[in-house]
BATI-731617 format. One record per residue (C-alpha): residue number from 1; residue in one letter; chain; x, y, z. Coordinates in nm, 2 decimals. Last residue first. Example, Ala and Ser with C-alpha at 12.3 -4.5 7.8 and 13.67 -1.06 7.14 Angstrom:
<2; "s"; "A"; <1.37; -0.11; 0.71>>
<1; "a"; "A"; <1.23; -0.45; 0.78>>
END
This chain:
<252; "x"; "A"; <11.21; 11.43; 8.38>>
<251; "x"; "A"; <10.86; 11.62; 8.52>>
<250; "x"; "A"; <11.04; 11.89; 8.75>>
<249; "x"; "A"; <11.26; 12.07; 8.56>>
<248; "x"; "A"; <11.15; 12.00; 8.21>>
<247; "x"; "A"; <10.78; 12.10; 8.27>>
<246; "x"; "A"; <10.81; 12.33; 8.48>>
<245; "x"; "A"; <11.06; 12.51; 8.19>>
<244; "x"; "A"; <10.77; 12.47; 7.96>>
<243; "x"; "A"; <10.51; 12.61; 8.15>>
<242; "x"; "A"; <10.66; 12.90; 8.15>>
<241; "x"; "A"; <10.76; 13.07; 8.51>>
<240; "x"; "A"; <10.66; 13.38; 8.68>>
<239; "x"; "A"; <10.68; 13.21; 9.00>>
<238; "x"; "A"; <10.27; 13.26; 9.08>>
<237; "x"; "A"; <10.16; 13.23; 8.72>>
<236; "x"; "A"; <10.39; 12.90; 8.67>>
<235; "x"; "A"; <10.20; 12.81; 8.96>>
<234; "x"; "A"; <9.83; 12.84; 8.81>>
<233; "x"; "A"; <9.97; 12.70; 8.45>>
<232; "x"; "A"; <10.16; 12.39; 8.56>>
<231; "x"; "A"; <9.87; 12.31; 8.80>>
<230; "x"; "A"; <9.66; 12.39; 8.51>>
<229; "x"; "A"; <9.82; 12.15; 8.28>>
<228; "x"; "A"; <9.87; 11.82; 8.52>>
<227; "x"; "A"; <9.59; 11.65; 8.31>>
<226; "x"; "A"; <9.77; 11.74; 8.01>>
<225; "x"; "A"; <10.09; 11.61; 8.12>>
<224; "x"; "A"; <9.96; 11.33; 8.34>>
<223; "x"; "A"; <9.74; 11.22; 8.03>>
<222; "x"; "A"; <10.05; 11.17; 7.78>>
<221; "x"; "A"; <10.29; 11.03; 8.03>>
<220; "x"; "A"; <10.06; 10.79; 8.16>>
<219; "x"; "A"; <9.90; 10.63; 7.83>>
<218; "x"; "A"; <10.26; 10.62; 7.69>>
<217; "x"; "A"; <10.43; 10.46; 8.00>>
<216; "x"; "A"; <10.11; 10.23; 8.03>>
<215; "x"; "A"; <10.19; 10.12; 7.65>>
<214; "x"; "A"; <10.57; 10.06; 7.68>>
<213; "x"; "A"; <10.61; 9.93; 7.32>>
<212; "x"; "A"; <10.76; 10.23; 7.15>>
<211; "x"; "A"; <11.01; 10.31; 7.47>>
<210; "x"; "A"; <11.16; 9.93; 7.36>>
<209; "x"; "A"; <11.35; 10.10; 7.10>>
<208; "x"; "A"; <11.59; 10.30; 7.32>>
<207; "x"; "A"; <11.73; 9.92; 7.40>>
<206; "x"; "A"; <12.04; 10.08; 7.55>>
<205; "x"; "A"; <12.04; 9.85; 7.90>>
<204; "x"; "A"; <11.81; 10.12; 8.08>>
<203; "x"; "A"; <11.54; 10.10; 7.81>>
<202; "x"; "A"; <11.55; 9.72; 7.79>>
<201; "x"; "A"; <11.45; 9.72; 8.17>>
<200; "x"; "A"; <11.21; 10.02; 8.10>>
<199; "x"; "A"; <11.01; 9.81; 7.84>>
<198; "x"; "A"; <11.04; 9.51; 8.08>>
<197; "x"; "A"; <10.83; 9.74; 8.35>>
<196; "x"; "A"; <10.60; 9.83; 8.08>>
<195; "x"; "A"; <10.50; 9.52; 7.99>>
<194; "x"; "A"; <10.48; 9.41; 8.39>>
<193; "x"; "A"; <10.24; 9.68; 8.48>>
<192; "x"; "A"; <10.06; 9.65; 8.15>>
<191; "x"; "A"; <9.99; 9.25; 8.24>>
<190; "x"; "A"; <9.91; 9.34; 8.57>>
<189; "x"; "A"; <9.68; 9.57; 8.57>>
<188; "x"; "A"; <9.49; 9.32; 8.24>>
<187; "x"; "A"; <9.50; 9.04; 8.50>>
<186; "x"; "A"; <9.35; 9.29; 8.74>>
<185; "x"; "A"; <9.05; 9.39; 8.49>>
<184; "x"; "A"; <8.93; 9.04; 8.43>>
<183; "x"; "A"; <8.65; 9.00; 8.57>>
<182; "x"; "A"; <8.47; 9.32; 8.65>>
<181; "x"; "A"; <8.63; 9.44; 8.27>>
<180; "x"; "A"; <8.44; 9.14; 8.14>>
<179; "x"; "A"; <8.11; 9.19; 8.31>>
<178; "x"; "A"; <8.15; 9.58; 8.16>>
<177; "x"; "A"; <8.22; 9.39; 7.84>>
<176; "x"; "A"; <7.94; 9.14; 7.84>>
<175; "x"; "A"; <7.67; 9.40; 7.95>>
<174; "x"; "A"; <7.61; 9.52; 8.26>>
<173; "x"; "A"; <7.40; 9.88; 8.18>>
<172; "x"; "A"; <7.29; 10.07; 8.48>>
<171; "x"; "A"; <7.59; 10.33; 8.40>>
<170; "x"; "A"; <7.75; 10.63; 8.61>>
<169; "x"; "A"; <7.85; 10.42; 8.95>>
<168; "x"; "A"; <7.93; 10.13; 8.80>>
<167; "x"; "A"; <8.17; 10.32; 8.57>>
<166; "x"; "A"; <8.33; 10.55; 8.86>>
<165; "x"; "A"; <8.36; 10.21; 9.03>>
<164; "x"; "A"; <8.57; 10.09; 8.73>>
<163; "x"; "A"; <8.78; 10.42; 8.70>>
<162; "x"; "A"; <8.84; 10.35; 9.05>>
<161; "x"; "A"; <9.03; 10.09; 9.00>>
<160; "x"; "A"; <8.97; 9.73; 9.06>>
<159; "x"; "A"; <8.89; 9.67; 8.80>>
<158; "x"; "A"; <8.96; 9.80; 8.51>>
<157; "x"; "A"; <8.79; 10.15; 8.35>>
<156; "x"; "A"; <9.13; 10.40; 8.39>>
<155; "x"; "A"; <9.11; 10.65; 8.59>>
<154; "x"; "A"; <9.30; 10.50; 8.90>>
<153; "x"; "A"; <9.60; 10.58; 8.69>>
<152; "x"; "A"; <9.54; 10.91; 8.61>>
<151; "x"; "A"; <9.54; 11.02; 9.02>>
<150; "x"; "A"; <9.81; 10.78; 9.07>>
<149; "x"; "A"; <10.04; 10.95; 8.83>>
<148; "x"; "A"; <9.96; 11.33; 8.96>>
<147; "x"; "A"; <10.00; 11.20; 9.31>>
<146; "x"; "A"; <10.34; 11.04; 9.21>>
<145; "x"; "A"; <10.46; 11.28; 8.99>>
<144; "x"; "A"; <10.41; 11.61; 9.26>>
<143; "x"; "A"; <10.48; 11.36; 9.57>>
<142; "x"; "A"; <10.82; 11.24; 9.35>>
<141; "x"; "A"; <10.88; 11.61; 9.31>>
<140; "x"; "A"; <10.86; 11.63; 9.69>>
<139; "x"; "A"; <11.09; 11.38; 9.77>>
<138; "x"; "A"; <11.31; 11.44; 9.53>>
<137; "x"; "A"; <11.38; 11.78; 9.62>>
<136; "x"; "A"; <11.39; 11.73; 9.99>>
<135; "x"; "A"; <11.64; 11.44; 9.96>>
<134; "x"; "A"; <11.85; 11.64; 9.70>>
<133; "x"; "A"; <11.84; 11.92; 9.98>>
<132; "x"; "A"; <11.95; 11.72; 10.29>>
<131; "x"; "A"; <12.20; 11.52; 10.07>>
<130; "x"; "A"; <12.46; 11.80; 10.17>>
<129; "x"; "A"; <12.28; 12.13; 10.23>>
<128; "x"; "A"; <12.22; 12.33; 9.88>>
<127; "x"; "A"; <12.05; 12.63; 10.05>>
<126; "x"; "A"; <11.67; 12.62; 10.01>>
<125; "x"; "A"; <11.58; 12.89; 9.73>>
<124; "x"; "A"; <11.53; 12.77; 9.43>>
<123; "x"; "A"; <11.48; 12.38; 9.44>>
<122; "x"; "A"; <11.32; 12.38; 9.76>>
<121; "x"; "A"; <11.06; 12.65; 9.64>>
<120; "x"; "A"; <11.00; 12.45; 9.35>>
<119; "x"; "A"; <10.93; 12.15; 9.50>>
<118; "x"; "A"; <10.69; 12.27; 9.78>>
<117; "x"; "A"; <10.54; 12.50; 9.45>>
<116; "x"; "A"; <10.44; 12.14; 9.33>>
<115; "x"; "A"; <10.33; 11.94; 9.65>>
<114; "x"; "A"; <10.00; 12.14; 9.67>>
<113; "x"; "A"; <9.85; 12.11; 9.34>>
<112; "x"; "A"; <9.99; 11.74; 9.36>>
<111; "x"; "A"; <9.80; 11.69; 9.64>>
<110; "x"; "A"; <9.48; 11.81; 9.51>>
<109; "x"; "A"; <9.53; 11.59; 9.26>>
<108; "x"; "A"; <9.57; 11.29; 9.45>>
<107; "x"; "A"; <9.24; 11.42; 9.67>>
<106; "x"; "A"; <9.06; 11.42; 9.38>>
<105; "x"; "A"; <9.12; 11.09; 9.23>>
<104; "x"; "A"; <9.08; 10.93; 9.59>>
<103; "x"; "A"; <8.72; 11.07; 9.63>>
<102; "x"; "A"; <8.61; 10.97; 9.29>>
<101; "x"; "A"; <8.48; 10.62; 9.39>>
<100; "x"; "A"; <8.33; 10.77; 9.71>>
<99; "x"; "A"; <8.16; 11.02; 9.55>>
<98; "x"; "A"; <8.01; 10.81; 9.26>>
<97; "x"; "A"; <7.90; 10.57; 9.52>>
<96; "x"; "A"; <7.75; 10.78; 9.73>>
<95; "x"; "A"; <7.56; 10.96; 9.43>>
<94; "x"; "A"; <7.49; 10.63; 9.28>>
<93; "x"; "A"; <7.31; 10.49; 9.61>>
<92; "x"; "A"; <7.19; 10.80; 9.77>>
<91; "x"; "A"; <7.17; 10.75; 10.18>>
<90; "x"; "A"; <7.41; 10.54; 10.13>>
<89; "x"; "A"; <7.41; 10.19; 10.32>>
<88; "x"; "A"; <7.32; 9.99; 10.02>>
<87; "x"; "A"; <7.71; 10.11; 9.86>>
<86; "x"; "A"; <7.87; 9.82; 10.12>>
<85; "x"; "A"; <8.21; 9.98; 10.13>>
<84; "x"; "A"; <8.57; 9.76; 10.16>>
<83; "x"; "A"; <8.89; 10.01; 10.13>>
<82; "x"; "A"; <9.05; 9.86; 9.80>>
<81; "x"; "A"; <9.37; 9.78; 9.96>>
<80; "x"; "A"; <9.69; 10.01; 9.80>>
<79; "x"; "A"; <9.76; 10.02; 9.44>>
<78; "x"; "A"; <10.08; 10.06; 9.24>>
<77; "x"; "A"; <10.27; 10.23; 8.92>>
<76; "x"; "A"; <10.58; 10.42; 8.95>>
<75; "x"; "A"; <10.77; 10.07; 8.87>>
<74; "x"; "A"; <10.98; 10.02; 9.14>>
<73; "x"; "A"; <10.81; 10.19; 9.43>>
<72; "x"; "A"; <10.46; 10.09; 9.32>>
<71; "x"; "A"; <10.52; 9.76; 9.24>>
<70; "x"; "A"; <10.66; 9.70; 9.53>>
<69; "x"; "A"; <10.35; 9.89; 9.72>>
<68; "x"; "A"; <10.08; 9.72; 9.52>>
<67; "x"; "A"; <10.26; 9.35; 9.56>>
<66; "x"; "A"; <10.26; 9.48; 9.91>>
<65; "x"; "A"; <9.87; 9.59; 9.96>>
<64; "x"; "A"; <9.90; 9.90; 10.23>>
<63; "x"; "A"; <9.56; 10.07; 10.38>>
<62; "x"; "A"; <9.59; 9.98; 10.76>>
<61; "x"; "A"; <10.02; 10.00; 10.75>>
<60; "x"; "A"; <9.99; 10.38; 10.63>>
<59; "x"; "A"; <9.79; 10.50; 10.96>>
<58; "x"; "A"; <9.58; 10.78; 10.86>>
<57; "x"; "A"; <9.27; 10.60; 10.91>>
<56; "x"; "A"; <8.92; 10.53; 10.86>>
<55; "x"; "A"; <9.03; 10.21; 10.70>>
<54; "x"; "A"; <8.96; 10.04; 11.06>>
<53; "x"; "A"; <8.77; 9.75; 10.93>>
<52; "x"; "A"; <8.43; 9.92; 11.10>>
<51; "x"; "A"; <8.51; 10.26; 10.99>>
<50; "x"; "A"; <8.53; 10.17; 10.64>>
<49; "x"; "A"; <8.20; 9.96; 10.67>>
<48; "x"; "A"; <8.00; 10.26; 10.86>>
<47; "x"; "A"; <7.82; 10.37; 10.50>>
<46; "x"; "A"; <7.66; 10.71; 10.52>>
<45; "x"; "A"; <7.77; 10.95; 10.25>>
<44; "x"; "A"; <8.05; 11.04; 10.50>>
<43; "x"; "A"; <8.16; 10.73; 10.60>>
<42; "x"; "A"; <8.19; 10.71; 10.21>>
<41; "x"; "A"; <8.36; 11.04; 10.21>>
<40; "x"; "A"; <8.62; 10.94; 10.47>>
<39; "x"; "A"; <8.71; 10.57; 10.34>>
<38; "x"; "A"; <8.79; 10.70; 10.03>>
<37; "x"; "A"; <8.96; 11.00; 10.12>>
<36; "x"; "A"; <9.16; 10.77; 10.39>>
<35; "x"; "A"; <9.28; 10.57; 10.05>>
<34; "x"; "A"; <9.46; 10.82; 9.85>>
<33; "x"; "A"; <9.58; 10.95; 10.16>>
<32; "x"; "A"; <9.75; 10.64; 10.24>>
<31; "x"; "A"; <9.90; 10.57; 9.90>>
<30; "x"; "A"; <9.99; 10.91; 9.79>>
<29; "x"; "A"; <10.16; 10.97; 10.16>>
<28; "x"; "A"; <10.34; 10.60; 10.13>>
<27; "x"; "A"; <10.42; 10.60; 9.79>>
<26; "x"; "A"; <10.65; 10.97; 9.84>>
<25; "x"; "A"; <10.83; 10.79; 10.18>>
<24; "x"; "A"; <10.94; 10.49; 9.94>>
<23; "x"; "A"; <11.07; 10.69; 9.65>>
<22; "x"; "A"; <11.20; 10.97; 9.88>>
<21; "x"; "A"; <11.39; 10.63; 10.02>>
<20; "x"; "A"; <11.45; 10.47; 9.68>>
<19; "x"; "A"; <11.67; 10.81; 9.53>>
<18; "x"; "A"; <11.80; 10.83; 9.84>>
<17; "x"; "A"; <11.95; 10.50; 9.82>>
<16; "x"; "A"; <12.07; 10.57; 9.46>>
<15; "x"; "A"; <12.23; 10.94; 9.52>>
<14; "x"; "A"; <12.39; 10.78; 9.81>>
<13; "x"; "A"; <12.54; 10.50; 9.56>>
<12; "x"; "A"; <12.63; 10.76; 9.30>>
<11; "x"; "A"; <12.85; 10.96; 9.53>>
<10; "x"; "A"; <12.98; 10.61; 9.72>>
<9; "x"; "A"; <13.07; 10.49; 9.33>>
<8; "x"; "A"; <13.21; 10.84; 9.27>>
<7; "x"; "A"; <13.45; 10.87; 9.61>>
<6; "x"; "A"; <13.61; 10.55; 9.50>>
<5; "x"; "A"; <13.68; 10.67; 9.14>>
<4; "x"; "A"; <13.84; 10.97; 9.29>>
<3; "x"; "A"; <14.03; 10.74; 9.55>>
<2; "x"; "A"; <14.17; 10.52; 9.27>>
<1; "x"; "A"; <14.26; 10.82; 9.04>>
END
């Protein structure tokens, strides 16, 4: 009994640490592509300033924010250096700057279109190699959850999202709330970032109730399954799956 309950704890403690590294490895590729698209279409539209603080890069360690990273590896919810822009270099000022703001939303989508049928095709056909497979698995599921996460996440209106630039870039107005958001938007980040990781805390010690409170877990669960629909849809077309049983295998 002593040596089965040994061989558990080193079971669950692999499972654990590869849990964190396809974590780890899953925030690095959302992260950093996330932010190259930026850079990439607003050197496109004209502005050299990405290029000139070396943002125009697939190098992870140029785009990284730590506090963004932690948070982002232990909470599902993160951010990466705003890549700098100076929008008077566009050749069209809003269209540049619309562009640029929604570069990062598309490519995270595009990613998880992508990073889904990886998953499934690992999870149904790759032969169940020790570790090698449940690292595979997770990894790409957490690219598909991640991506899809993100690519909600930076829709929302606070600075400094890109739901805010998407907002400067679509209104003239600047009243007192947009001034507000401008201002204030990062405490706000932070303040549902750190709700919602106490929720989960109370969560994992039995405190089911807590799941009522967690208002970013709501906001992001609800969107990314509707905003993740036609992925669902297109692939479970391919595989000849329903959406529903996607939906419980690969989104937990």
């Amino acid at each position: 009994m002593q040596f089965f309950g040994k061989s558990y704890i080193i079971v669950e403690m692999f499972s654990y640490l590869i849990q964190l590294l396809a974590s780890f490895c899953a925030v690095v590729v959302v992260l950093t592509l996330h932010e190259f698209a930026h850079a990439y279409v607003a050197f496109r539209c004209g502005d050299p300033t990405p290029k000139w603080y070396g943002r125009l890069s697939i190098n992870p360690l140029r785009h990284f924010d730590i506090l963004g990273l932690v948070c982002f590896t232990l909470v599902g919810f993160g951010w990466a250096k705003p890549v700098p822009i100076d929008p008077s270099n566009f050749k069209k000022y809003r269209l540049g700057l619309g562009l640029t703001a929604s570069a990062g939303i598309v490519m995270n989508y595009i990613m998880a279109f992508a990073f889904f049928p990886l998953a499934l095709v690992i999870h149904n056909y790759m032969p169940d190699i020790v570790f090698l497979k449940d690292f595979l698995y997770r990894l790409t599921q957490l690219l598909y959850s991640y991506s899809l996460s993100f690519c909600v996440f930076n829709l929302l209106p606070l600075h400094p999202l890109d739901g805010f630039r998407l907002v400067d870039a679509l209104t003239r107005r600047r009243g007192k709330f947009f001034c507000f958001l401008r201002d204030n938007g990062h405490w706000i980040l932070l303040g549902l970032i750190a709700e919602s990781f106490l929720c989960r805390m109370f969560v994992r010690f039995g405190v089911d109730i807590m799941q009522l409170f967690d208002i970013l877990g709501w906001i992001m669960k609800g969107a990314t399954k509707y905003v993740g629909f036609p992925i669902l849809a297109v692939w479970g077309t391919v595989f000849g799956m329903p959406v529903q049983s996607l939906w419980e295998l690969l989104i937990w």
